[in-house]
Backbone as CSV, one residue per row, in Angstrom:
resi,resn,N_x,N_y,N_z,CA_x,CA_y,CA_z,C_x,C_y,C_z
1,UNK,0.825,-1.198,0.000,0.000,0.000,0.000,0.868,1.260,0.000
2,UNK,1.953,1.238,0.899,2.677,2.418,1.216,3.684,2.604,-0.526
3,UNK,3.802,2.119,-1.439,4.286,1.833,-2.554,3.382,2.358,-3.568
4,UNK,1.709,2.001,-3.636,0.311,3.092,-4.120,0.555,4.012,-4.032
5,UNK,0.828,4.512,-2.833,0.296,5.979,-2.421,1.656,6.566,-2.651
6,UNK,2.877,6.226,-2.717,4.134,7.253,-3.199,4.185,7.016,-4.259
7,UNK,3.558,6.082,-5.261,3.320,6.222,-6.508,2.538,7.614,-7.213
8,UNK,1.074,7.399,-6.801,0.408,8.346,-6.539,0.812,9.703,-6.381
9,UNK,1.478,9.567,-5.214,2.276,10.840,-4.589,3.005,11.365,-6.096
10,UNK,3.606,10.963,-6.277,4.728,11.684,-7.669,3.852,11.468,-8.891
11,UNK,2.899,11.008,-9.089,1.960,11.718,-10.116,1.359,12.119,-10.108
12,UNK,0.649,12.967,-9.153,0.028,13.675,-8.753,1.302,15.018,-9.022
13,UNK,1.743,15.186,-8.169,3.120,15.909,-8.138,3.676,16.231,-9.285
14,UNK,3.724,15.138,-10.342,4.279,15.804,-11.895,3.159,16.246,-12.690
15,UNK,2.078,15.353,-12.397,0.550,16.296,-13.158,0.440,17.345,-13.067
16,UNK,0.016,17.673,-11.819,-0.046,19.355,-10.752,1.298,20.123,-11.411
17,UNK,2.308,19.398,-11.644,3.520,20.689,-12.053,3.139,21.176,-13.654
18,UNK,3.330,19.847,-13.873,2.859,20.089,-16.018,1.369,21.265,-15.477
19,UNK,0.665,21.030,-15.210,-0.488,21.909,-15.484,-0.310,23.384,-14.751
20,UNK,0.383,23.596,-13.957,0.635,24.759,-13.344,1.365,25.529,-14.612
21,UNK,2.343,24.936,-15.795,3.358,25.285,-15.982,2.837,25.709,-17.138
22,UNK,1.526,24.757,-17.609,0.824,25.552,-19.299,0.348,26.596,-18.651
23,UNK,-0.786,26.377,-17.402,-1.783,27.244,-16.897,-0.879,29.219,-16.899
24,UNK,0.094,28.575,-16.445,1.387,29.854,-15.929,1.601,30.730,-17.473
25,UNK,1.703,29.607,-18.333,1.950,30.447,-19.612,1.314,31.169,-20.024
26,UNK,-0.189,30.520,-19.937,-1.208,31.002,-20.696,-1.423,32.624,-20.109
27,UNK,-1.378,32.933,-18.841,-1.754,33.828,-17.728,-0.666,34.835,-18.125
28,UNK,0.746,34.384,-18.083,1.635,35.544,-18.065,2.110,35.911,-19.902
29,UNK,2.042,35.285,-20.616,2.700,35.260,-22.338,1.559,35.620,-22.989
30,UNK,0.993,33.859,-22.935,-0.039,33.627,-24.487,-1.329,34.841,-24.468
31,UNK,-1.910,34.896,-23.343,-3.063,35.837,-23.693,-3.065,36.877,-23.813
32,UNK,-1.654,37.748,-23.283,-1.623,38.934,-23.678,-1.025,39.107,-25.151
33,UNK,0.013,37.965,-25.873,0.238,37.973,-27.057,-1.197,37.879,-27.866
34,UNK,-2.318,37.210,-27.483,-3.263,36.992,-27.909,-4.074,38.112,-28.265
35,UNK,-4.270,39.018,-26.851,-4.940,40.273,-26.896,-4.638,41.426,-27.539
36,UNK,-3.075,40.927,-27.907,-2.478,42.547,-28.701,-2.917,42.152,-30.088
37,UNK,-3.454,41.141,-30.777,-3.741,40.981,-32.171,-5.128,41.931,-32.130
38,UNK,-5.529,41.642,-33.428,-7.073,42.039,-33.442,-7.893,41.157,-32.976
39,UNK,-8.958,41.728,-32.982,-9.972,40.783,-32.096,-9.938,39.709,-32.938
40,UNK,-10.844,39.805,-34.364,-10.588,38.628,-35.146,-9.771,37.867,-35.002
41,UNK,-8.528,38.175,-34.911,-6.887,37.050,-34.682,-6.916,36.464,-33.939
42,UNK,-7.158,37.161,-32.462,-6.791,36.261,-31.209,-8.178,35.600,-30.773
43,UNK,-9.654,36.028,-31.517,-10.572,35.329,-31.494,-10.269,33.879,-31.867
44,UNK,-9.893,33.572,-33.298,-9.918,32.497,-34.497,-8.871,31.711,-33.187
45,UNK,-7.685,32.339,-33.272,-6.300,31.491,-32.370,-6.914,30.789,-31.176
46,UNK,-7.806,31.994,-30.356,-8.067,30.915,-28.953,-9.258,30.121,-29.309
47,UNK,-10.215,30.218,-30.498,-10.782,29.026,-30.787,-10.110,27.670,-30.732
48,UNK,-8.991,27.802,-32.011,-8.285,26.993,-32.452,-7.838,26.228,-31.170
49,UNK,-7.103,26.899,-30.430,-6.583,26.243,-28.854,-7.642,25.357,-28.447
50,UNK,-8.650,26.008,-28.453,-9.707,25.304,-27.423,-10.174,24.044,-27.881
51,UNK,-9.930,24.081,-29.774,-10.351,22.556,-30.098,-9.414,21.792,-29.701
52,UNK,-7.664,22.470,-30.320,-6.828,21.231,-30.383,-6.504,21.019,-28.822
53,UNK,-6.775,21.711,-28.023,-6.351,20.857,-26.466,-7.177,20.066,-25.924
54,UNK,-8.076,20.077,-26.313,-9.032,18.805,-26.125,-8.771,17.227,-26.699
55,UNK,-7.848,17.437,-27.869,-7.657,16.178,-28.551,-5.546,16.053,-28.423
56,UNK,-5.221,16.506,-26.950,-3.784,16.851,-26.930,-3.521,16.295,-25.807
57,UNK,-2.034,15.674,-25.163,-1.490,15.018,-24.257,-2.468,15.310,-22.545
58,UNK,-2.095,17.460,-23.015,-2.751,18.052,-22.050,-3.891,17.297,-21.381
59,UNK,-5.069,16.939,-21.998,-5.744,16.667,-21.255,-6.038,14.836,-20.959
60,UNK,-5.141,14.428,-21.286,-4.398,13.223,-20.461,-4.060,13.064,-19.383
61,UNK,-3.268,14.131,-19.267,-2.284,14.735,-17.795,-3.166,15.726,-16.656
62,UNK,-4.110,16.331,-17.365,-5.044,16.872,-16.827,-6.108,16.179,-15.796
63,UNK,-6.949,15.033,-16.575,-7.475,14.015,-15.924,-7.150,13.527,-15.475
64,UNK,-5.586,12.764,-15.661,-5.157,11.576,-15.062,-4.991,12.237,-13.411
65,UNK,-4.571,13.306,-13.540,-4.152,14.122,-12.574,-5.062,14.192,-11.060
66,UNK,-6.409,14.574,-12.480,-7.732,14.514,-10.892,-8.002,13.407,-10.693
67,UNK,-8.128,12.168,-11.421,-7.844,11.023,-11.067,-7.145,10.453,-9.647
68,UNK,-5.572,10.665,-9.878,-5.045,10.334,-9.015,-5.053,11.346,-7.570
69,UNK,-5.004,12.611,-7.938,-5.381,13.176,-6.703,-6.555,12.978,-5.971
70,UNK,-7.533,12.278,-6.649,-8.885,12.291,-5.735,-9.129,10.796,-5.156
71,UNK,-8.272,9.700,-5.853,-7.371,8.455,-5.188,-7.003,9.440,-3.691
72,UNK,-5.650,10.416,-3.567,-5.187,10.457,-2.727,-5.971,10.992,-1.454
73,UNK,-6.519,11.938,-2.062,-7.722,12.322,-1.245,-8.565,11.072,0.037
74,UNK,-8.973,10.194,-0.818,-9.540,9.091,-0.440,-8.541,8.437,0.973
75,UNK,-7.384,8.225,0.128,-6.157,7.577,0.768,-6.208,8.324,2.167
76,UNK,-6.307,9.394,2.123,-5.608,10.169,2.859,-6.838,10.225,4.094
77,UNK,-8.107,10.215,4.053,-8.926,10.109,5.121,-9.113,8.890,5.421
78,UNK,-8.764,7.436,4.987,-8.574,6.468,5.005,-7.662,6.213,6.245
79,UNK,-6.314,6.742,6.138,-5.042,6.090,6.798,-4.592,8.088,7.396
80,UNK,-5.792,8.513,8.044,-5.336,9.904,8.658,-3.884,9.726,9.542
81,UNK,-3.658,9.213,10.259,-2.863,8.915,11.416,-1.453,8.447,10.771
82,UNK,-1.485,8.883,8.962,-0.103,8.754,8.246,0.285,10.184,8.550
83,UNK,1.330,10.661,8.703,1.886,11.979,9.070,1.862,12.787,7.341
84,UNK,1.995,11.753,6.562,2.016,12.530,4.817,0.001,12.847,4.858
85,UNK,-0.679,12.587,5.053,-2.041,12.205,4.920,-2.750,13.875,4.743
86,UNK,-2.313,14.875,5.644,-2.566,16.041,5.629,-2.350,17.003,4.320
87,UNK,-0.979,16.389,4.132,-0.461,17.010,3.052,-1.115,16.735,1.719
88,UNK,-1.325,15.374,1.209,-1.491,14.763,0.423,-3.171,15.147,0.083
89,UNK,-3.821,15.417,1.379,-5.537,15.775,1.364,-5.547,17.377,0.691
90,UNK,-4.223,17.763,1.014,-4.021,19.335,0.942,-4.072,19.441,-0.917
91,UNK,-3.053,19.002,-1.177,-2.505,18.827,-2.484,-3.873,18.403,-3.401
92,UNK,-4.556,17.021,-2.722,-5.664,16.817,-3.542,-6.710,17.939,-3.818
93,UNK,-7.013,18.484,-2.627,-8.352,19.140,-2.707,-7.936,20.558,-3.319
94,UNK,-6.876,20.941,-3.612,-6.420,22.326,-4.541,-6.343,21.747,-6.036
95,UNK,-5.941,20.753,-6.403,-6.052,20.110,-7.713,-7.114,20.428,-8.011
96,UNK,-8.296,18.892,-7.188,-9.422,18.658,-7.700,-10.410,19.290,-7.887
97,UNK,-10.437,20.323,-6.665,-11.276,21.462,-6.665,-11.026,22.984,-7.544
98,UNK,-9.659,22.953,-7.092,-9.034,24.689,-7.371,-8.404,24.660,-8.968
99,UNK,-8.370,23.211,-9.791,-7.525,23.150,-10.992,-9.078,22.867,-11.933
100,UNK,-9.064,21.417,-11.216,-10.264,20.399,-12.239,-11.812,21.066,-11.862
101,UNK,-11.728,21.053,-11.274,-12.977,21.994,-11.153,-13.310,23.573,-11.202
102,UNK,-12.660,23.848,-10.851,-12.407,25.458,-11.307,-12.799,25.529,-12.714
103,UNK,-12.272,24.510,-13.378,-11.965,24.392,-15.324,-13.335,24.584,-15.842
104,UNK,-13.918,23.085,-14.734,-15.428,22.937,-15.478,-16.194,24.609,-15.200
105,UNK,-16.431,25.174,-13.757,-16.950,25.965,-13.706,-17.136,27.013,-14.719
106,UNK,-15.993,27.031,-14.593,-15.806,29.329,-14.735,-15.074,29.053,-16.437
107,UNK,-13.504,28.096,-16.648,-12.907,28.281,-17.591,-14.524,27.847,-19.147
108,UNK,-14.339,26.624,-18.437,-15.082,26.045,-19.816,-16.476,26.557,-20.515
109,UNK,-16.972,27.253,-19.629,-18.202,28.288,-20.067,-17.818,29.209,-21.040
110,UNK,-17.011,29.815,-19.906,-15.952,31.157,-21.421,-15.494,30.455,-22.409
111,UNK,-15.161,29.399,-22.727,-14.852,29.028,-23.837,-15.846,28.488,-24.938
112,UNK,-17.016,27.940,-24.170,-17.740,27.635,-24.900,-18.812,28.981,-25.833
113,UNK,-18.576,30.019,-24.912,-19.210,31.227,-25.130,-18.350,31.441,-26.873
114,UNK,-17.348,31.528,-26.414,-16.399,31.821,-27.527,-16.392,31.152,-28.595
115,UNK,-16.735,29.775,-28.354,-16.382,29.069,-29.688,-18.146,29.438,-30.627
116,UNK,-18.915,30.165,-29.614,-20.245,30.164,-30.272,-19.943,32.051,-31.276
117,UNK,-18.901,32.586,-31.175,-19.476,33.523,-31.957,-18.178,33.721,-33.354
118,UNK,-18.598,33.945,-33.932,-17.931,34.794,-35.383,-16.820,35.500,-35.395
119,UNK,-15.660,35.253,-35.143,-14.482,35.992,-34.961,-14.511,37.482,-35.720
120,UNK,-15.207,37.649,-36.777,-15.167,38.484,-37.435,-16.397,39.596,-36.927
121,UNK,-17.603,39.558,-36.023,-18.089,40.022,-35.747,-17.991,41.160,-34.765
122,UNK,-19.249,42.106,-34.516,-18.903,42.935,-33.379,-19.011,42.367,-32.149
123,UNK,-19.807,41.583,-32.088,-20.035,40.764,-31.121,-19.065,40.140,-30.636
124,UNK,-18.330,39.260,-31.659,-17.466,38.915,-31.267,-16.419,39.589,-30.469
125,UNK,-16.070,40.641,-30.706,-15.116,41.407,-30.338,-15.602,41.787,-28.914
126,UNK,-16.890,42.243,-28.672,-17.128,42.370,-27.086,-16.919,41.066,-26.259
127,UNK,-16.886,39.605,-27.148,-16.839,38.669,-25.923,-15.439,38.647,-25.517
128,UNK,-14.909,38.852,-26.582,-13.437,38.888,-27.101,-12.732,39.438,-25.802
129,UNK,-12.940,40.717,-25.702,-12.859,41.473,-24.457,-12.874,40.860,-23.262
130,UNK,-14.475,40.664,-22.559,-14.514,40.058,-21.360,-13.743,38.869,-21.515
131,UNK,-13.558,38.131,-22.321,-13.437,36.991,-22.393,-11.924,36.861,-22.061
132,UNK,-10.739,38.139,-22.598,-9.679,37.945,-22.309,-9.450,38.448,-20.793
133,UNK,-10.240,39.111,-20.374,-10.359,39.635,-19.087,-10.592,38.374,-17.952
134,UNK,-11.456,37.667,-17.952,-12.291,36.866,-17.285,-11.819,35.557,-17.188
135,UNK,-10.920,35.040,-18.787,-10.628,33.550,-18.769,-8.992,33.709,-17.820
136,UNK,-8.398,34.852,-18.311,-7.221,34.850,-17.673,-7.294,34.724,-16.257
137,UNK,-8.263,35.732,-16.000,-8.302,35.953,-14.059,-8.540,34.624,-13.631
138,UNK,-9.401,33.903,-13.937,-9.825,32.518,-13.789,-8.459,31.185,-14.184
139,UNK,-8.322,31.003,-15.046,-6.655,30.925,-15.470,-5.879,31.052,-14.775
140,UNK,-5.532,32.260,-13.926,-4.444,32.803,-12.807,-4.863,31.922,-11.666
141,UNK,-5.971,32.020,-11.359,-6.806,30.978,-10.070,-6.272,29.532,-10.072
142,UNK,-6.245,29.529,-11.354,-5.850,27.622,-11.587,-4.796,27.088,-11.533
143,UNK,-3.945,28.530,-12.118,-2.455,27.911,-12.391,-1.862,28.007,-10.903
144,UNK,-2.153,29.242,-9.888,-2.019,29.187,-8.117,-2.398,27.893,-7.567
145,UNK,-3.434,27.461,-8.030,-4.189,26.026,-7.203,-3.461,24.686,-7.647
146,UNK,-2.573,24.809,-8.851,-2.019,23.737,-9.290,-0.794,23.848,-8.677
147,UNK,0.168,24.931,-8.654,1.282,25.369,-8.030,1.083,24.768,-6.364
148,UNK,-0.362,25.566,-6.052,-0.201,25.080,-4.343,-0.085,23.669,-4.390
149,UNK,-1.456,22.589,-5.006,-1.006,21.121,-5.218,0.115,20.929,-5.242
150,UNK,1.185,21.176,-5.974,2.216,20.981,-6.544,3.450,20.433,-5.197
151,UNK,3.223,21.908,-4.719,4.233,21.836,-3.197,3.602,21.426,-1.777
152,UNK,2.176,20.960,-1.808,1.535,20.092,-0.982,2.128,18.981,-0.576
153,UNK,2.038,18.297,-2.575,2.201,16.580,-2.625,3.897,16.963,-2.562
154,UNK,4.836,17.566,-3.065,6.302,17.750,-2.661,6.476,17.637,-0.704
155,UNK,5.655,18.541,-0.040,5.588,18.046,1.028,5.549,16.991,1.462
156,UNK,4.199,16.328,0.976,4.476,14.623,1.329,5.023,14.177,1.184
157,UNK,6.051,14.303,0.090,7.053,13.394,-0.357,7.618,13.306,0.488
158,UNK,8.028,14.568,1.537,9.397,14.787,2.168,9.089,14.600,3.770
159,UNK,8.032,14.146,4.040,7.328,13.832,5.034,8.220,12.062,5.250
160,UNK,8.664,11.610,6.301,9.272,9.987,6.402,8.000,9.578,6.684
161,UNK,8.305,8.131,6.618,7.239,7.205,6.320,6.822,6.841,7.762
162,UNK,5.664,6.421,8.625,5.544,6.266,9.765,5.971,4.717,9.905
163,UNK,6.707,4.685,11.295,7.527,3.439,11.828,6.632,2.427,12.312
């Protein structure tokens, strides 16, 4: 069992990092490169994103991620009286909640908003707006909640094993 769960432990731990590390990009580079185009441009582009990451490693690593963190989760109210158990509940519930769920909420609406209008429109261009406003702030939320996961489950790691 103790072999599961430090399994677990470090994929959780490299999931949570990979996703902090797109999430990070997207927040500090891509969307403001995005926003300085015309609306049309960075409309069509973050369409484009939104199909091909759906059919991309990303969301492999993404799932697998809440997957295993919500394993640890489990683990972790299971066998409380493990000294890693705190950590590991910590790490899960910022993933599952603050990454993977956050996504469904707030990210994936705005996107779906987006993929519904006309890059070329006026309309478009007002969602365009909130949309770069709103997905980022939300975005910033995720890529913090994956980061905190990140150095949760690193905690556990570094937590010894109980005797």
């Amino acid at each position: 069992m103790d072999s599961l769960l430090l399994g677990l432990t470090w994929v959780s731990t490299l999931g949570a990092a990979l996703i902090a590390g797109v999430f990070f990009g997207f927040s500090t580079f891509i969307m403001t490169a995005l926003g300085r185009r015309p609306p049309a441009e960075g409309i069509a582009a973050m369409q484009e994103i939104n199909l091909t990451v759906v059919r991309s490693g990303f969301i492999a690593v993404f799932f697998a991620t809440a997957v295993t963190a919500a394993a640890l989760a489990v683990f972790a109210l299971l066998r409380w009286d493990d000294p890693r158990a705190p950590y590991r509940l910590a790490g899960a519930l910022l993933y599952v909640l603050g990454t993977f769920g956050l996504t469904i909420v707030r990210n994936v609406p705005l996107n779906d908003e987006l993929a519904a209008v006309d890059p070329a429109s006026s309309e478009g261009a007002g969602v365009w707006s909130r949309y770069l406003s709103d997905w980022t702030w939300w975005n910033t939320v995720r890529a913090g909640a994956s980061l905190a996961a990140t150095a949760a489950f690193v905690l556990a790691l570094g937590v010894p094993s109980p005797a």
